[in-house]
N, C-alpha and C positions, 0 to 999 in steps of 0.2 A: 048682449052677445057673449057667447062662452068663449073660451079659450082654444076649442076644438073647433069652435065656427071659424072663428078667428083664422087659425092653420090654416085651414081648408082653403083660404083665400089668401094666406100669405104671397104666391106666386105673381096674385094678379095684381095685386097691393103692388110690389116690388116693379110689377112690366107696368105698372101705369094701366092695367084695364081694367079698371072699375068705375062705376056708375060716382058722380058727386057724392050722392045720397050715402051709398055703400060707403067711400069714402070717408065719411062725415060720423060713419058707423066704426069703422074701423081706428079712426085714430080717438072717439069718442074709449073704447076699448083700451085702448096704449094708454092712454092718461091713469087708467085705475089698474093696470097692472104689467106691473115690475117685468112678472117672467116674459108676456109675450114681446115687452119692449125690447130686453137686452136679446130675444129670438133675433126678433125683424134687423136690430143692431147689428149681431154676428153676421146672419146670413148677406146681409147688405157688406160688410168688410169681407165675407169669404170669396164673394161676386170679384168686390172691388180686386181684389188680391190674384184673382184667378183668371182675371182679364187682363192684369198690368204683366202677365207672366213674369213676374218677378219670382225665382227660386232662394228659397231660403236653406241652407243648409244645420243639419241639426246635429247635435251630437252625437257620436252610434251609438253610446247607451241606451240615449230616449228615440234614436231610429227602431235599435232592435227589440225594445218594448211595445213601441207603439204596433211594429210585424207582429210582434206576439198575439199582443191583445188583440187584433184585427183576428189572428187564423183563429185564436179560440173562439172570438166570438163566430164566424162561419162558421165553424165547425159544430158552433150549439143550434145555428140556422138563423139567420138575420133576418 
């Protein structure tokens, strides 16, 4: 499995719908690579974090960086 198969079923991985077998594929996959583990890790603590609506407050330096970098990247087309 590549790492782009892998993605493509991130969602289904995370909601619980996949097959054993696919299953069995997928986490066969996480064992031999770093990147999509710490993926499925984040994504799973962004879930967690965005369900507990817990806000966090951030400093406005790194608020009004983080606005920046967001409109330039829209602005380049996302």
């Amino acid at each position: 499995m590549t790492c782009t198969e892998f993605l493509a079923m991130l969602d289904d991985l995370i909601d619980d719908a996949v097959t054993p077998q696919l299953r069995a594929e997928l986490q066969e996959h996480l064992h031999g690579c770093d990147h999509c583990e710490v993926t499925l890790s984040t994504t799973r603590k962004t879930i967690q974090i965005y369900r507990s609506h817990e806000l966090y407050d951030m400093p406005s330096g790194l608020r009004e960086r983080l606005h920046a970098a967001i409109m330039a990247r829209c602005k380049k087309g996302c």
